[in-house]
Biopython code that builds the backbone (N, CA, C, O; Angstrom):
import numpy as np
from Bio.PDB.StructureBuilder import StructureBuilder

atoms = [
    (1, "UNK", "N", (0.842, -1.178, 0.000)),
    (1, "UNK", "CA", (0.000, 0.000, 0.000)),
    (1, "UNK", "C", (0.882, 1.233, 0.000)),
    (1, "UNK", "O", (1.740, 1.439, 0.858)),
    (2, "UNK", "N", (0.556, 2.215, -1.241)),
    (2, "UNK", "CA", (1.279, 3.478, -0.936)),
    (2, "UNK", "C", (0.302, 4.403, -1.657)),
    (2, "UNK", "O", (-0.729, 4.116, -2.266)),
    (3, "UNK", "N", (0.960, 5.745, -1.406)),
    (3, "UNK", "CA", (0.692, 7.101, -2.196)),
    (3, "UNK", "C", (1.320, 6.898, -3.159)),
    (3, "UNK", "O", (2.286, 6.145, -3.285)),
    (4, "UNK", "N", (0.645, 7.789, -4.191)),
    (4, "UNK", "CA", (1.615, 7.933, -5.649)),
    (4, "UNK", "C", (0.819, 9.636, -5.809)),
    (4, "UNK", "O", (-0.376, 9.925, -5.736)),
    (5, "UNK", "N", (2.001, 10.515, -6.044)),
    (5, "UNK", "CA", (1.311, 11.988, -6.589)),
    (5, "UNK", "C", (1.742, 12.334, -7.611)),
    (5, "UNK", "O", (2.703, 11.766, -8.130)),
    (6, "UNK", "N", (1.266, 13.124, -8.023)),
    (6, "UNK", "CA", (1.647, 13.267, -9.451)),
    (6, "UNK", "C", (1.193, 14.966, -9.602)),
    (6, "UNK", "O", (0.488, 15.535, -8.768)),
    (7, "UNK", "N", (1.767, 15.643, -10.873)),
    (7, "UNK", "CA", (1.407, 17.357, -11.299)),
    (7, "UNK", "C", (-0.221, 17.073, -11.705)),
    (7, "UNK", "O", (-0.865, 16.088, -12.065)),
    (8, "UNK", "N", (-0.379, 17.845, -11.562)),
    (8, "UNK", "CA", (-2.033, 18.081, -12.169)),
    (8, "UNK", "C", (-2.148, 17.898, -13.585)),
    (8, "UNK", "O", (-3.030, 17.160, -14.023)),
    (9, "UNK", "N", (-1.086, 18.687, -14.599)),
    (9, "UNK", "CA", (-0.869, 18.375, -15.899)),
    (9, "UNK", "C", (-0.984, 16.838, -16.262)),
    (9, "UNK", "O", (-1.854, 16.408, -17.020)),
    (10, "UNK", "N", (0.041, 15.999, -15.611)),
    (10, "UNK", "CA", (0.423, 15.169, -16.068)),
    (10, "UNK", "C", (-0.941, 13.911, -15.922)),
    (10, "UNK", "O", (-1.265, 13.084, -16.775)),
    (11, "UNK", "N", (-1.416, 14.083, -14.845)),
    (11, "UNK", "CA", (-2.923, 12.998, -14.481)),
    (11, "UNK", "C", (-3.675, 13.726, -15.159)),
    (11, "UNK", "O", (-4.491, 12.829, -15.371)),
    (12, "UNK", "N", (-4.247, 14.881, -15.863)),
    (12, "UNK", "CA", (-5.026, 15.627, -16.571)),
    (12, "UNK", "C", (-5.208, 15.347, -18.256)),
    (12, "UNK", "O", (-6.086, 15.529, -19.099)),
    (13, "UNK", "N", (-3.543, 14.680, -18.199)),
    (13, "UNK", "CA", (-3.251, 14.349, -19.841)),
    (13, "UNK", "C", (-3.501, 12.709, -19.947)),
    (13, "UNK", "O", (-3.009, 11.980, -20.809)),
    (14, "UNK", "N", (-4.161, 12.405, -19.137)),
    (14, "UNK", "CA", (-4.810, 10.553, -19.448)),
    (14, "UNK", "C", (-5.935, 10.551, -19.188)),
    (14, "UNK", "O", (-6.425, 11.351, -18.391)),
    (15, "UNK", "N", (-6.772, 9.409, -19.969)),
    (15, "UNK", "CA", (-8.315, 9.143, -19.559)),
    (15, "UNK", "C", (-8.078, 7.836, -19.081)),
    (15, "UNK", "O", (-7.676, 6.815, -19.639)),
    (16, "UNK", "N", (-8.543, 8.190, -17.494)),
    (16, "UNK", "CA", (-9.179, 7.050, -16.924)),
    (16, "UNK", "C", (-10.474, 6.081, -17.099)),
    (16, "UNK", "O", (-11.572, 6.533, -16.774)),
    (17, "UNK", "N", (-10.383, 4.948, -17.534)),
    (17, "UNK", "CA", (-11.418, 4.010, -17.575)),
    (17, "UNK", "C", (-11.825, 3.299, -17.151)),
    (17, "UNK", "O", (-12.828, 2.688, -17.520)),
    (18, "UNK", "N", (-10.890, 3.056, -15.799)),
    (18, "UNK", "CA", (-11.242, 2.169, -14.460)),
    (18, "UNK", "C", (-11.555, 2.542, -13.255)),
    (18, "UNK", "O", (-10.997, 3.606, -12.984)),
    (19, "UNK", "N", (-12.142, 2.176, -12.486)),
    (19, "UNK", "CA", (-12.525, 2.143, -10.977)),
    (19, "UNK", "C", (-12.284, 0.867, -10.172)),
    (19, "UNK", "O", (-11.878, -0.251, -10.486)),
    (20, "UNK", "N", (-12.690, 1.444, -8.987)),
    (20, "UNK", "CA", (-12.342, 0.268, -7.673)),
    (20, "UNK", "C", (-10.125, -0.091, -8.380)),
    (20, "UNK", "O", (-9.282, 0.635, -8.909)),
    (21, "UNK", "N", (-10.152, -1.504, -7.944)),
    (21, "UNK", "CA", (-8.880, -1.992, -7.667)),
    (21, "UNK", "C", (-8.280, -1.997, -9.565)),
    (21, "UNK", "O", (-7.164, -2.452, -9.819)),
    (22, "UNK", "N", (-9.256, -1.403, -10.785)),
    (22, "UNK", "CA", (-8.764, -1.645, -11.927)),
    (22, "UNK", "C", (-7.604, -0.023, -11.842)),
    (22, "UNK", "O", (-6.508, 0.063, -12.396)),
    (23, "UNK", "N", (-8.101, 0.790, -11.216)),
    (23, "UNK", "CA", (-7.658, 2.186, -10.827)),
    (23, "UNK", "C", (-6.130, 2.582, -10.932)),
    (23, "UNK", "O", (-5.605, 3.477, -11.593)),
    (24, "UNK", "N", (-5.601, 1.689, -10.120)),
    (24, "UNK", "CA", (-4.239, 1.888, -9.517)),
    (24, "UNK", "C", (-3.533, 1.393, -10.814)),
    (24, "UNK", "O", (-2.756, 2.200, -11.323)),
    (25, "UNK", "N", (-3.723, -0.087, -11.562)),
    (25, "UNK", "CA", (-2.587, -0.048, -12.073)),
    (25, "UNK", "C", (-2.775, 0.943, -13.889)),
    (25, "UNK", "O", (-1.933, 1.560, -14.542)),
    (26, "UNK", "N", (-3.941, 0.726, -14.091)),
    (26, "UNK", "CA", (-4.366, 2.015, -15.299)),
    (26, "UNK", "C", (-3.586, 2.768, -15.095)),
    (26, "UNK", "O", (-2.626, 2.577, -15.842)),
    (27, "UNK", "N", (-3.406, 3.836, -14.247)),
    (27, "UNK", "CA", (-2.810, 4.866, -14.086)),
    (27, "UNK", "C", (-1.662, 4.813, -13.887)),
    (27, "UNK", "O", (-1.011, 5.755, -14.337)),
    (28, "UNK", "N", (-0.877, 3.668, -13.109)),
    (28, "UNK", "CA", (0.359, 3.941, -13.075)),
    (28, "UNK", "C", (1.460, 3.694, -14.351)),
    (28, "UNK", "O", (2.560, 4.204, -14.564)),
    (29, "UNK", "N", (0.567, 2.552, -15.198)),
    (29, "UNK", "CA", (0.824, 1.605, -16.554)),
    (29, "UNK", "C", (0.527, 3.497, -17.294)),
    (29, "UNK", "O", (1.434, 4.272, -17.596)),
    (30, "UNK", "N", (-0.046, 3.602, -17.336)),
    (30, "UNK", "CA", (-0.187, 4.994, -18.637)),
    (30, "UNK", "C", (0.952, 6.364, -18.281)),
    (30, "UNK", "O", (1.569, 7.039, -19.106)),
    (31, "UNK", "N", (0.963, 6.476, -16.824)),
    (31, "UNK", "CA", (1.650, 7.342, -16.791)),
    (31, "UNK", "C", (3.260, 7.111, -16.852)),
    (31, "UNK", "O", (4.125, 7.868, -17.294)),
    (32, "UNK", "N", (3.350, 6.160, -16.420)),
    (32, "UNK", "CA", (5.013, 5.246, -17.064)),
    (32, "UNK", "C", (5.147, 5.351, -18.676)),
    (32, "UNK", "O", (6.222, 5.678, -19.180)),
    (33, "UNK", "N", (4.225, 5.115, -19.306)),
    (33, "UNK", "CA", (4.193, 4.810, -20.841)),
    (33, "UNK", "C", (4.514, 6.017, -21.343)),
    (33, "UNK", "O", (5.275, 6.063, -22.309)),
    (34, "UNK", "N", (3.932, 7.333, -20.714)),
    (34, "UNK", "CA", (4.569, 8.974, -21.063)),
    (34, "UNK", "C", (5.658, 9.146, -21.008)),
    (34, "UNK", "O", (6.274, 9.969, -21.686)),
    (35, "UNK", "N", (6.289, 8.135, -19.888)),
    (35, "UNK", "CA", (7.698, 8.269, -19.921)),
    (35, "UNK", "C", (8.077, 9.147, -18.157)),
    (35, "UNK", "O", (9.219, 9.398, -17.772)),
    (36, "UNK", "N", (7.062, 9.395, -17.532)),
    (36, "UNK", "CA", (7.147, 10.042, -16.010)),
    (36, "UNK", "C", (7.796, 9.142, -14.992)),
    (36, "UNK", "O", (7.469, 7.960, -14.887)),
    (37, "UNK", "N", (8.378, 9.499, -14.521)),
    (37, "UNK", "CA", (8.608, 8.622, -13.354)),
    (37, "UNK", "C", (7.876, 8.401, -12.228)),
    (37, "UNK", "O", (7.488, 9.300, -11.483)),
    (38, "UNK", "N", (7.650, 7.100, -12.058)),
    (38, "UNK", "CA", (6.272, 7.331, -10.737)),
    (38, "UNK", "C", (7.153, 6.833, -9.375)),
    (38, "UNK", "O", (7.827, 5.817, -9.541)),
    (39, "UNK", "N", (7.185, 7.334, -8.334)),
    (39, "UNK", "CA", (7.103, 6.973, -6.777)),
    (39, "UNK", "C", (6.282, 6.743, -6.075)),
    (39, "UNK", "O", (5.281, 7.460, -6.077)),
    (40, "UNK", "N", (6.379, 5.792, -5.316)),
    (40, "UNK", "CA", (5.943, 5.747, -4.087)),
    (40, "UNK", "C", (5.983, 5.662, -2.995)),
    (40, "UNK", "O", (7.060, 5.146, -2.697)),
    (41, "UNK", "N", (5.172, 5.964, -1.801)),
    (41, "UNK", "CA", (5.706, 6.452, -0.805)),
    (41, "UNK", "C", (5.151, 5.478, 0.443)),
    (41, "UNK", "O", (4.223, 5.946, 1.103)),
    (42, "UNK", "N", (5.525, 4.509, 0.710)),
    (42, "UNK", "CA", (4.989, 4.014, 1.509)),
    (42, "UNK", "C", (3.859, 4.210, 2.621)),
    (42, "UNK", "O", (3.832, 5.358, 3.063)),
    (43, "UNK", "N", (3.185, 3.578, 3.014)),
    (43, "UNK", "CA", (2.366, 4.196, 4.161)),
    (43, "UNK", "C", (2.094, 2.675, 5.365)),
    (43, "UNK", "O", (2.155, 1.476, 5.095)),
    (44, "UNK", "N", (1.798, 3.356, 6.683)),
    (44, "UNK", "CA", (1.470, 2.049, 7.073)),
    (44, "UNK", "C", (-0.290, 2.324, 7.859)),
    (44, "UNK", "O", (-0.835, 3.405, 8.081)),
    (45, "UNK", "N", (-0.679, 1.293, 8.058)),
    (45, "UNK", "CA", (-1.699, 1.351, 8.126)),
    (45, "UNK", "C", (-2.453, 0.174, 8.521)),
    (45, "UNK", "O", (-1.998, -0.907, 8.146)),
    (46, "UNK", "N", (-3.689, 0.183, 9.316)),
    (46, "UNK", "CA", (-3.845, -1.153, 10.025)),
    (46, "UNK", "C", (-5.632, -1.747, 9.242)),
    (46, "UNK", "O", (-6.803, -1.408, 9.412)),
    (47, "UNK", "N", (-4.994, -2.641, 8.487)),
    (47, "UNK", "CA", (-6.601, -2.900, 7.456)),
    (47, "UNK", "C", (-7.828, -3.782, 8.278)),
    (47, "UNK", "O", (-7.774, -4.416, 9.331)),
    (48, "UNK", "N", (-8.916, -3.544, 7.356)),
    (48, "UNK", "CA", (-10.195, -3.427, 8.255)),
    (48, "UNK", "C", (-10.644, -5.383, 7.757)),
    (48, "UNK", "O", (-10.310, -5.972, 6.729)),
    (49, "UNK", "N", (-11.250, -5.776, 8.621)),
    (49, "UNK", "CA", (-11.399, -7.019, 8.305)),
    (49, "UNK", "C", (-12.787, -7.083, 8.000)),
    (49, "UNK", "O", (-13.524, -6.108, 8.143)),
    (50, "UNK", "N", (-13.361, -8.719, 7.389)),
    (50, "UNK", "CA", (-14.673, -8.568, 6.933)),
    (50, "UNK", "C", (-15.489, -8.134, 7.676)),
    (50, "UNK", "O", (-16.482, -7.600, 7.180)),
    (51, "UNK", "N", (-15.336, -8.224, 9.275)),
    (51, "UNK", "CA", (-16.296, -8.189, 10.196)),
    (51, "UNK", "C", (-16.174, -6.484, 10.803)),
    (51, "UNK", "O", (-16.635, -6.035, 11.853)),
    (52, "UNK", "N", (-15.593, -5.955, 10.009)),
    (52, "UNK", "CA", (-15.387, -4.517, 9.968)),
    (52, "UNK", "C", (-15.731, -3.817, 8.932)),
    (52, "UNK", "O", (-15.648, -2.593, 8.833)),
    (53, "UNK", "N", (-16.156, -4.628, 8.073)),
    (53, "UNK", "CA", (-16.249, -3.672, 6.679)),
    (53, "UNK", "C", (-15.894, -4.024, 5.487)),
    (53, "UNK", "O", (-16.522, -3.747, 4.465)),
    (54, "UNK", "N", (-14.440, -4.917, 5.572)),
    (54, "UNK", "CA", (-13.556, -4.969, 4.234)),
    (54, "UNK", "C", (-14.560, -5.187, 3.286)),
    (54, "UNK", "O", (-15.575, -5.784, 3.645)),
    (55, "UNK", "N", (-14.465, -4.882, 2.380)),
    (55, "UNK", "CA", (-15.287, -4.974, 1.075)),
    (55, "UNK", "C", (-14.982, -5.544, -0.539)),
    (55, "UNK", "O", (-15.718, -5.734, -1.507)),
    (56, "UNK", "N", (-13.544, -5.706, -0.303)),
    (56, "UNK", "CA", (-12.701, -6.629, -1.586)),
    (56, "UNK", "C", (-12.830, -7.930, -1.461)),
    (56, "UNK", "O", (-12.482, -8.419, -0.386)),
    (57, "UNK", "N", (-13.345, -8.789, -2.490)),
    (57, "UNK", "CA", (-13.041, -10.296, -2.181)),
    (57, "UNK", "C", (-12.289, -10.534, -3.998)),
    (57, "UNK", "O", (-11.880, -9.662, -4.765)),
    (58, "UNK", "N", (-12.330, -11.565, -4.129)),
    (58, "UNK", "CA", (-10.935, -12.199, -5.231)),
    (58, "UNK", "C", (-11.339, -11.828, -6.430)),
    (58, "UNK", "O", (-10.475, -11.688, -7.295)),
    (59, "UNK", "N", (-12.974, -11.541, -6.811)),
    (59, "UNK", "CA", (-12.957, -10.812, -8.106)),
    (59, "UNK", "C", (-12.094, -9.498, -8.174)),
    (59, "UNK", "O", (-11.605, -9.143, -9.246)),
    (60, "UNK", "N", (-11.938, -8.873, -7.159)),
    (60, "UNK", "CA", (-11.286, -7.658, -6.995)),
    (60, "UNK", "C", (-10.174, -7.660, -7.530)),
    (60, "UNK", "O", (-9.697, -6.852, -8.327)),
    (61, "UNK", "N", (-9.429, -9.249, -6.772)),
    (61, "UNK", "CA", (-7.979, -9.682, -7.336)),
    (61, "UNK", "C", (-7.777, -9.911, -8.827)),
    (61, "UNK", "O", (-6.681, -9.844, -9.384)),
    (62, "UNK", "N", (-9.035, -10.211, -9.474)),
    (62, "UNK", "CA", (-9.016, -10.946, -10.582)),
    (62, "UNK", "C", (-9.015, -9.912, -11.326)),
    (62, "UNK", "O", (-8.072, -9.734, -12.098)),
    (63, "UNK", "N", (-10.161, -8.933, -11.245)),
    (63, "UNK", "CA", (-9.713, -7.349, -12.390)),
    (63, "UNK", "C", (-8.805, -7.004, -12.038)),
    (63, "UNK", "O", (-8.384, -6.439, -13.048)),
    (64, "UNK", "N", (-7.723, -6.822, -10.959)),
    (64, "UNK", "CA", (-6.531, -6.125, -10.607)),
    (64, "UNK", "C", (-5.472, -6.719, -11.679)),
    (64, "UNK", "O", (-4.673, -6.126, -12.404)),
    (65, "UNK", "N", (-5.776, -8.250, -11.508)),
    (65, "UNK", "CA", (-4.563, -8.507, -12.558)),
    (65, "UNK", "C", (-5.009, -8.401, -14.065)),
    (65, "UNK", "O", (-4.062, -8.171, -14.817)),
    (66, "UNK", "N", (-6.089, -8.501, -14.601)),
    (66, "UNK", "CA", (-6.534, -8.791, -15.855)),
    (66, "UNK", "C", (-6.134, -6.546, -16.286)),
    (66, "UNK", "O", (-5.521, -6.182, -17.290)),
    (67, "UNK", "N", (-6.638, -5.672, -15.329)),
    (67, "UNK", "CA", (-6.127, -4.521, -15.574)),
    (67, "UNK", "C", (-4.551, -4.421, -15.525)),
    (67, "UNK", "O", (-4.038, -3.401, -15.984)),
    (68, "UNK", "N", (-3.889, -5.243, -15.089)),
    (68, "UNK", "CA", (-2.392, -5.296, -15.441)),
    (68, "UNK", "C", (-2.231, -5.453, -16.306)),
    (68, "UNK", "O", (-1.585, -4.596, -16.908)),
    (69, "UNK", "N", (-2.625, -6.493, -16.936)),
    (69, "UNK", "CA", (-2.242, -7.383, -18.205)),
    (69, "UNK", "C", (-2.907, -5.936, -19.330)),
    (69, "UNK", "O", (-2.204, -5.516, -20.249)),
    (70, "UNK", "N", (-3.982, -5.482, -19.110)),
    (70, "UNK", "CA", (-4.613, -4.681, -20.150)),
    (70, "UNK", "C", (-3.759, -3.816, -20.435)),
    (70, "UNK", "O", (-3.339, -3.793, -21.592)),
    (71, "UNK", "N", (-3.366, -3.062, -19.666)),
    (71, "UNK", "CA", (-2.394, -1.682, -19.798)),
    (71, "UNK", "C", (-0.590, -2.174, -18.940)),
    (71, "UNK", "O", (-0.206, -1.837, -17.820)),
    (72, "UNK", "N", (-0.080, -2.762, -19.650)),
    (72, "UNK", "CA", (0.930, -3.142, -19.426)),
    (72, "UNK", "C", (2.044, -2.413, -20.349)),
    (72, "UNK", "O", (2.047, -3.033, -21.412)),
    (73, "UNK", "N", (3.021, -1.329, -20.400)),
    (73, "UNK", "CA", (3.568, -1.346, -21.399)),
    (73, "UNK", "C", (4.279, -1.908, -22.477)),
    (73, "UNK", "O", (4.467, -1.736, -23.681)),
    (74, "UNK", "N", (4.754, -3.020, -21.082)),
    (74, "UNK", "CA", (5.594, -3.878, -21.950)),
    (74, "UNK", "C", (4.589, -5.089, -23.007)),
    (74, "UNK", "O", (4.949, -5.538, -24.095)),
    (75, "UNK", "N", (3.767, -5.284, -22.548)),
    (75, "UNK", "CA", (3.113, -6.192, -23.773)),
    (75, "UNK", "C", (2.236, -5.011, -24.489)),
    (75, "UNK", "O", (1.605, -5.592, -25.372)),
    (76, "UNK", "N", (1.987, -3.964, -24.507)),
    (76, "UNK", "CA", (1.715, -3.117, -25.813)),
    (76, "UNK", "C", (2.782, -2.747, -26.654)),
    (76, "UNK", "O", (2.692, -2.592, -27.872)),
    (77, "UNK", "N", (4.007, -2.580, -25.824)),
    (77, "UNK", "CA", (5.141, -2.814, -27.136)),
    (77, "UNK", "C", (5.752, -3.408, -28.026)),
    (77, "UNK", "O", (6.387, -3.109, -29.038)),
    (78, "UNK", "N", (5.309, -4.764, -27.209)),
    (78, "UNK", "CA", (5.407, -5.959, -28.010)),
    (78, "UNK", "C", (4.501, -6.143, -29.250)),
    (78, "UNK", "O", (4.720, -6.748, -30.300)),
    (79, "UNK", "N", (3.534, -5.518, -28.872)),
    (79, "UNK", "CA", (2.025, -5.822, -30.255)),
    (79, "UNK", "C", (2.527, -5.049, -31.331)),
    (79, "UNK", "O", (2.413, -5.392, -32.508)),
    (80, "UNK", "N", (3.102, -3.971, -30.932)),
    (80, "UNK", "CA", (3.487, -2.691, -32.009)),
    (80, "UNK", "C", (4.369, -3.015, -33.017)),
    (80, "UNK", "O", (4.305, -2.390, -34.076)),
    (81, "UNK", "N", (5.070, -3.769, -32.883)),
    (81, "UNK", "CA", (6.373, -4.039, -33.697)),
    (81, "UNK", "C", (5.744, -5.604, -34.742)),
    (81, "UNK", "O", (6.497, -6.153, -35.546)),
]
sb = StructureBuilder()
sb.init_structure("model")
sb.init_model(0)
sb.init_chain("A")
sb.init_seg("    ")
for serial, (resi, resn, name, xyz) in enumerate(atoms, 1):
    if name == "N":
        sb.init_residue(resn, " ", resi, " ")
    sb.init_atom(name, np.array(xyz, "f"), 0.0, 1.0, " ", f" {name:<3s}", serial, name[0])
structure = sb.get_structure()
């Protein structure tokens, strides 16, 4: 789990098409592909369990990776050539 910030320009110059857990890697996959450098900043933090709330179960996991695979740079560069 971290922060990632970014200029206003630079998140202003992509369209987002995901939500929930597809979110994170969309954005970080597109804004790498501009060529930006992304950081992050660790955080710590104490997570909420089902009987608290949590609200992710494994489909969550399952678009997380299938949104990897979608916006990946390295396998869109591969298609290009």
């Amino acid at each position: 789990t971290c922060y990632k910030v970014f200029r206003r320009e630079v998140i202003q110059s992509i369209t987002i098409e995901e939500d929930r857990f597809g979110f994170e890697p969309e954005v970080t996959a597109k804004i790498a592909a501009k060529g930006c450098r992304v950081y992050e900043v660790g955080i710590s933090y104490d997570g909420r369990t089902y009987d608290d709330g949590k609200k992710i179960g494994w489909r969550d996991g399952v678009r997380a990776i299938v949104c990897i695979l979608k916006y990946s740079p390295i396998l869109h560069r591969s298609r290009r050539r």
